[in-house]
N, C-alpha and C positions, 0 to 999 in steps of 0.2 A: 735473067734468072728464070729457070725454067719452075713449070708449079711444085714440081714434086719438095723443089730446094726449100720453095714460100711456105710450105706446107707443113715441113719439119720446124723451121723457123718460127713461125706461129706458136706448132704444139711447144713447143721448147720455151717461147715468151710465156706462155700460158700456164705452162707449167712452174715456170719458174714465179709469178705473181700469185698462185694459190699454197706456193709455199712459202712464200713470205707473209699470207696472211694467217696461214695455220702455225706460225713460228711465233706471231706477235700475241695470241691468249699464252699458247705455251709460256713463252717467256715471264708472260704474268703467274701464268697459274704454278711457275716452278721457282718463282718466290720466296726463301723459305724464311717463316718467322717465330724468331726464336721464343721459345716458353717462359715467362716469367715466373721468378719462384716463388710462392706464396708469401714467403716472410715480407717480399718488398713489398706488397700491395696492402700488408699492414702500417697502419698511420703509427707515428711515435703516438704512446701514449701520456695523456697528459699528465702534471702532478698530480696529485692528490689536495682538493681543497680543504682546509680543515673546517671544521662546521665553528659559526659564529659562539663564542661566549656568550653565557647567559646574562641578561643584561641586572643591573646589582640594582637593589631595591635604592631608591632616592629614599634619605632620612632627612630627617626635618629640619627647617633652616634655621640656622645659627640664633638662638635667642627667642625659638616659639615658646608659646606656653603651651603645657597639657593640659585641654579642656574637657570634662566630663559635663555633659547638657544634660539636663533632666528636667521634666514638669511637677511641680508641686499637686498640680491636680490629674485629673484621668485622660484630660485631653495634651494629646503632644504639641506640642512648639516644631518648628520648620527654622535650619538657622543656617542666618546667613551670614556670611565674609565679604564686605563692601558689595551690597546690595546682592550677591550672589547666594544661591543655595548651598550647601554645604551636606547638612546630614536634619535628621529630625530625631528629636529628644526620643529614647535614652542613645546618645551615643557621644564618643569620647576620643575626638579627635588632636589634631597639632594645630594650631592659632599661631603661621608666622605675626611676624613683630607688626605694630603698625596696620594693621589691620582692622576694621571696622565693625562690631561684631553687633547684628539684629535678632531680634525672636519674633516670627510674624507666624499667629496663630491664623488656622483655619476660616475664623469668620473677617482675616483681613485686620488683626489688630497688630501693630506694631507696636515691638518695645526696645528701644534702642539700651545697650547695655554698653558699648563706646571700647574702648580701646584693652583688652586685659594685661594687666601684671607678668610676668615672666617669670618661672616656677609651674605651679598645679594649681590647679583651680576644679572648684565644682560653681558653675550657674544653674542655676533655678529657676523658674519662669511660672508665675502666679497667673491663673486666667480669673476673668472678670468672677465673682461670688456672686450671682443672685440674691440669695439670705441674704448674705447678711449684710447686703447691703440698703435693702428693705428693711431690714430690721434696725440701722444705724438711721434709715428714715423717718421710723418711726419714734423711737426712740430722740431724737433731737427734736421733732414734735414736741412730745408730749414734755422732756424738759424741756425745752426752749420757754413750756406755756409757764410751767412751774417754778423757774427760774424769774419771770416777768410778774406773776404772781406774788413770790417771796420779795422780789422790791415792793411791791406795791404796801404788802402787810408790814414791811419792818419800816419803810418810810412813814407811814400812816400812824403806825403803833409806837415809835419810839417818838414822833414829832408830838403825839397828843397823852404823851405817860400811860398808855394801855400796854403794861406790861409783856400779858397773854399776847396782846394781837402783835406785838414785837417779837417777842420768843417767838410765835409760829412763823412769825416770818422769814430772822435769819435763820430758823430748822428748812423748810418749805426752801426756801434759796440755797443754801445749803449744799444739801441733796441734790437739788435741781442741776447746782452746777456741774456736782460730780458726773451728774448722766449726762449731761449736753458734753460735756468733754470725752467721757467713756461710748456714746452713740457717734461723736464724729472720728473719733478712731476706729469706732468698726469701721465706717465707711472707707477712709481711708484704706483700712487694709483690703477692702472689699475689690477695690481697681486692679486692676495688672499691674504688675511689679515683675523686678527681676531685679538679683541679688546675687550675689561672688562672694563664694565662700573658699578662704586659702585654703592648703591644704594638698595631701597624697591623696586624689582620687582612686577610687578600686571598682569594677565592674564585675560583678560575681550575676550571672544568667540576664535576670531583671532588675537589680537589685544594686543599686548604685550608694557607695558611702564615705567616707573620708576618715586617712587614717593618719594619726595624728593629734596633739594639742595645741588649739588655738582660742 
């Protein structure tokens, strides 16, 4: 083969390999890709949730009592439903059934007031009387002396026919007695108490009362 023939042969190979490499981006770059229409690239939308119900007030279980708390004096009471807090005097709560019901004042006094009735109720809660319970102290003193006194003069006086020293005696005894019984009943009432009163309790501001005949 002479050069000239190698020569065309060549350009012609060469040729033909730089058109097959300019054919193959072509072939990519004339690719054609079609447009997607808006709507498909939107997602279904979803239901619609409805918003939760509001949830219904829980009423009071079967058989509580209506309890209205109040303090008979200026200090409030703290109350509890088996050992637990609950609310503090003046207030006027539901007491389910069976439940254990305390009054524990601020210096730590407790007063067990136990199981309440079914119906209305108003409780009470008495805190300790200083008065008068000094006063029920003193008082059973000084009867107690006048009391011991009055035996001594009516024993004395009616065993030896002295009249007078009789007479003053059962007077002096007497007496005495009436106040040694009248000073231990202040004291009595002097201690913390608590007491259940039947009834339609009513709560007007601060002012707590019972409506009704009992």
């Amino acid at each position: 083969m002479s050069k000239s023939k190698a020569a065309v042969l060549s350009t012609v190979l060469v040729g033909m390999l730089a058109g097959g490499a300019r054919a193959q981006p072509g072939a990519e770059s004339g690719s054609v890709t079609m447009p997607v229409p808006e709507q498909a690239l939107l997602t279904e939308t979803p239901p619609a949730i409805a918003p939760p119900a509001p949830a219904q007030p829980a009423g009071p279980a079967p058989g509580s009592t209506q309890a209205t708390f109040v303090s008979g004096n200026a200090q409030p009471w703290e109350v509890l439903l088996d050992r637990q807090p609950a609310c503090e005097t003046p207030c006027s709560i539901y007491v389910p059934p069976m439940r254990f019901v305390t009054l524990r004042a601020r210096d730590r006094v407790m007063l067990e007031v136990g199981y309440l009735p079914q119906g209305s109720v108003v409780v009470r809660g008495w805190h300790f009387a200083d008065g008068a319970y000094a006063g029920g102290i003193i008082g059973t003193t000084f009867s107690g002396m006048g009391l011991a006194t009055g035996i001594t003069l009516t024993a004395v006086g009616c065993a030896t026919d002295r009249r007078i020293m009789c007479t003053a005696g059962l007077i002096t005894g007497g007496v005495s007695a009436v106040g040694l019984y009248l000073s231990i009943r202040l004291m009595q009432s002097a201690v913390p108490k608590a007491e259940v009163l039947p009834g339609r309790p009513y709560v007007s501001g601060n002012t707590v009362g019972l409506a009704g005949t009992f």
